[in-house]
C-alpha positions in Angstrom: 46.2 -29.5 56.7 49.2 -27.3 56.7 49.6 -27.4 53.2 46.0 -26.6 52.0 45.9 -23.9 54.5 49.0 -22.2 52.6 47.3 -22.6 49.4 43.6 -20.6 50.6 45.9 -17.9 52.1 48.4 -17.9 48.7 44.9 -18.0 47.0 43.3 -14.6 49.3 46.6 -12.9 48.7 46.0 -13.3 44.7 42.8 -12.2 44.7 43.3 -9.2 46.9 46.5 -8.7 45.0 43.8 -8.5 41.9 41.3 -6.8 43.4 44.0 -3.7 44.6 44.9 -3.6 40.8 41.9 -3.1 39.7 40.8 -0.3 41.8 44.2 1.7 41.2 43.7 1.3 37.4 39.8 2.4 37.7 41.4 5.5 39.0 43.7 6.1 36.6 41.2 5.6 34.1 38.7 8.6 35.9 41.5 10.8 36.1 42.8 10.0 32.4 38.8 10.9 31.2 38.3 13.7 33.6 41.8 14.8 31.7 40.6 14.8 28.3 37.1 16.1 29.0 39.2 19.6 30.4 41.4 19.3 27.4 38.3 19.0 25.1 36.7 22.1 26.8 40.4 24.2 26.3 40.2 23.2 23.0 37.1 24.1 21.9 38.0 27.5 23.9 40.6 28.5 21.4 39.4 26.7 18.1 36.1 26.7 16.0 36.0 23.2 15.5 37.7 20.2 17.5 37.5 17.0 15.5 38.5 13.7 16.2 39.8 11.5 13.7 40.8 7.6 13.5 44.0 6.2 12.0 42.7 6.5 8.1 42.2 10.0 8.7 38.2 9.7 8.8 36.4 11.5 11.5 35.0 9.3 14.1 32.0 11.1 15.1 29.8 14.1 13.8 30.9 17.5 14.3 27.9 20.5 14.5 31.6 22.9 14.8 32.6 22.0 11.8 29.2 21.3 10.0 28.5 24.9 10.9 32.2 26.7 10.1 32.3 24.7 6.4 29.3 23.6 5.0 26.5 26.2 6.7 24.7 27.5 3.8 25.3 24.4 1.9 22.5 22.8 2.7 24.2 19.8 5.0 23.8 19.1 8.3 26.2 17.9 11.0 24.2 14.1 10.6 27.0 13.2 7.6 30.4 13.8 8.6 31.2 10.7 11.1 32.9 8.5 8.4 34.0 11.0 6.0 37.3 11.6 5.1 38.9 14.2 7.1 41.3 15.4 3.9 38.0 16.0 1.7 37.7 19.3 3.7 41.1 20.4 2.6 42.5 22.0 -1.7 43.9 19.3 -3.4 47.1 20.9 -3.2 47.4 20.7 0.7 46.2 17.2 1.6 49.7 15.5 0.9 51.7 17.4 3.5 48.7 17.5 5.8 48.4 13.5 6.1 51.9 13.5 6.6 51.8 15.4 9.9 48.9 14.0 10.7 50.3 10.4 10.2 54.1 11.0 11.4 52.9 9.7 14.9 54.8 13.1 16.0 53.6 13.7 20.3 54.2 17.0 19.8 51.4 19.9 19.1 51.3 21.2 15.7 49.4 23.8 13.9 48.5 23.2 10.1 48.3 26.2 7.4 46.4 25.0 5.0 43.2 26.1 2.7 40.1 24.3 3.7 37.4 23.6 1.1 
């Protein structure tokens, strides 16, 4: 009796143990987004476009900011730049040393010279 006793009360503590993660990292996850959305909005603050892009450089979702700023008067509309390759927008010339910043998995904030197409 003694012994299966031990193991429902070894049992509770795991689960609460479980449980207690899971609420700390549910907060930590809110706070991480509620982060990101007020870095988002500083962003688009100061730039005229704020992009995201994946790890082959393509951007992950359409951008009106950037549909507007390069192609407005081109006919193009915001619908076909999730997918595309971020570098297209960029002279030949510049593209080399611009995946290499992007790509040097650098932490620190950098801003790019370079002439966009």
């Amino acid at each position: 009796f003694t012994a299966e006793l031990c193991m429902v009360f070894s049992g509770f503590i795991s689960i609460r143990y479980m449980l207690h993660q899971n609420v700390v990292m549910t907060g930590r996850l809110k706070t991480r987004t509620i982060d990101l959305g007020a870095v988002s909005q500083l962003l688009l603050g100061f730039c005229d476009a704020v992009v995201e892009i994946d790890s082959s450089l393509k951007l992950t979702e359409d951008s009106r900011q950037l549909s507007t700023l390069l192609l407005h008067n081109q006919g193009m509309t915001s619908d076909g730049l999730a997918g595309r390759d971020f570098l297209s927008f960029f002279c030949t010339e510049d593209r080399g040393r611009i995946k290499e910043s992007l790509l040097s998995g650098s932490s620190h904030t950098m801003a790019l010279n370079a002439r966009m197409m």
